[in-house]
C-alpha positions as MATLAB code, in Angstrom:
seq = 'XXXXXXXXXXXXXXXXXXXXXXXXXXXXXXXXXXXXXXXXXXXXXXXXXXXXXXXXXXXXXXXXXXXXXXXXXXXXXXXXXXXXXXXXXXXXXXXXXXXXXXXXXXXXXXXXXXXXX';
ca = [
     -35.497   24.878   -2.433;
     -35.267   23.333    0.744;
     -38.105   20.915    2.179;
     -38.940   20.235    5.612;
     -40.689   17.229    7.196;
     -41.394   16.480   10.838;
     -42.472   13.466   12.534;
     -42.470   12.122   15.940;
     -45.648   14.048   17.646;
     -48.332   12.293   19.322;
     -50.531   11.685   22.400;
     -48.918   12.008   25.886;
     -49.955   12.515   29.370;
     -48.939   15.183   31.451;
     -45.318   14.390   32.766;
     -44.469   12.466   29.936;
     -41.880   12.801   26.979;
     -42.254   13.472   23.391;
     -38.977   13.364   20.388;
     -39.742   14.913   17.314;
     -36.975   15.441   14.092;
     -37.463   17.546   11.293;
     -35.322   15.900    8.217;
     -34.134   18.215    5.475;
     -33.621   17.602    1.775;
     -33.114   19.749   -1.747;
     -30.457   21.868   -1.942;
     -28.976   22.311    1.250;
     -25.701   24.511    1.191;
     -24.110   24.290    4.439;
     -25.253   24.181    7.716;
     -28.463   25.530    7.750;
     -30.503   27.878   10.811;
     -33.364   25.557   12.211;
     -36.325   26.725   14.604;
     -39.176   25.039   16.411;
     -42.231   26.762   16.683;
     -46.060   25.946   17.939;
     -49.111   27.103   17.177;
     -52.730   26.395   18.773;
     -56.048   27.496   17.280;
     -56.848   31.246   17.576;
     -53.252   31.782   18.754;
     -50.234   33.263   16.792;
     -47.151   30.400   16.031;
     -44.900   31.046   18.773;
     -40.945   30.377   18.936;
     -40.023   27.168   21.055;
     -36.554   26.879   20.069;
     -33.764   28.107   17.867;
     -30.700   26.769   16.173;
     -27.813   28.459   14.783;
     -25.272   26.707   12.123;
     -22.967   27.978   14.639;
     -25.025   25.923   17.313;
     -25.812   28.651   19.847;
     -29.611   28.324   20.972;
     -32.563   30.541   21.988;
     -35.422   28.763   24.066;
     -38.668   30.378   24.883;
     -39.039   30.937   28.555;
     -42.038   28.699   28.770;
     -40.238   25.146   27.789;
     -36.548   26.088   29.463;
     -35.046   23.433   31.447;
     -37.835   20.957   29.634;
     -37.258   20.900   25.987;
     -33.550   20.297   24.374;
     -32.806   21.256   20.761;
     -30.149   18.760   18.917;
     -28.518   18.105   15.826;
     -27.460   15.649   13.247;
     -25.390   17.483   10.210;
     -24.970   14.051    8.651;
     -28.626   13.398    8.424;
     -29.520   17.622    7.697;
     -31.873   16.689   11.027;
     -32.787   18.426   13.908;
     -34.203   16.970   16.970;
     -36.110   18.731   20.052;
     -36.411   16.507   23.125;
     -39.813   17.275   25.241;
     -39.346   16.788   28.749;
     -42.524   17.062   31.859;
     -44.643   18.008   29.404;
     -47.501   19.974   30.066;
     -51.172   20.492   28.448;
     -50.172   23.758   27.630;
     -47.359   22.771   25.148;
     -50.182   21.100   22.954;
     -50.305   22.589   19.597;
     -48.812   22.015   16.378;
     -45.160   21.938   16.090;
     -43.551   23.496   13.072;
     -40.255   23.090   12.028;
     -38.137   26.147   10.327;
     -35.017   26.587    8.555;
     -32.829   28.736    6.608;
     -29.616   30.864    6.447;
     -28.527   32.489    9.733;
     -30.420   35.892    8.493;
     -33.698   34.283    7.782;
     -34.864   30.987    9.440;
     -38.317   31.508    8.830;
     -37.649   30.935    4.725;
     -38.511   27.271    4.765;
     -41.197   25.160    6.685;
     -42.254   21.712    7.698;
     -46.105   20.800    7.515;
     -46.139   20.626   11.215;
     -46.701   17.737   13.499;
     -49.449   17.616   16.669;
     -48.484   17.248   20.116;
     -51.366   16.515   22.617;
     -50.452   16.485   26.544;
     -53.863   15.484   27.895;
     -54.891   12.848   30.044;
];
């Protein structure tokens, strides 16, 4: 079993920046897959981001050129950097991770991002 715990979300204007990390412990058996995804009320959770253990990437067309997906295999972390944020990336931001094949087997509690004024 794998768990997953996010931090770093918050309040932040429009234009502003946002780091969150997702920190994984249990037993962890090589590099693992990690996603970001979103979700707002009455809305489906939505990919943001993607991670291979190979490191190749898959952004959702909505945060391209904004939002950068990093990784520390010391730590078992993995970081997504929010750039010009926007009220529509307000949700709550889930964290994923598993094997290459399946991603989606383990979660994070999810943290909430607010771009608002």
């Amino acid at each position: 079993q794998v768990q997953l715990v996010e931090s770093g979300g918050g309040l932040v204007q429009p234009g502003g920046s946002l780091r969150l990390s997702c920190a994984a412990s249990g037993s962890i058996s090589g590099t693992l897959a990690m996603g970001w995804f979103r979700q707002t009320p009455g809305r489906q959770r939505e990919l943001v981001v993607t991670l291979t253990s190979g490191g190749d990437t898959n952004y959702s067309d909505s945060v391209k050129g904004r939002f950068s997906i990093s990784r520390d295999n010391a730590k078992n972390s993995v970081y997504l950097q929010m750039n010009s944020l926007k009220p529509s990336d307000t949700g709550v931001y889930y964290c994923s991770a598993g094997p290459d094949y399946d991603l989606l087997r383990y979660w994070g509690q999810g943290t909430q991002v607010t771009v608002s004024l």
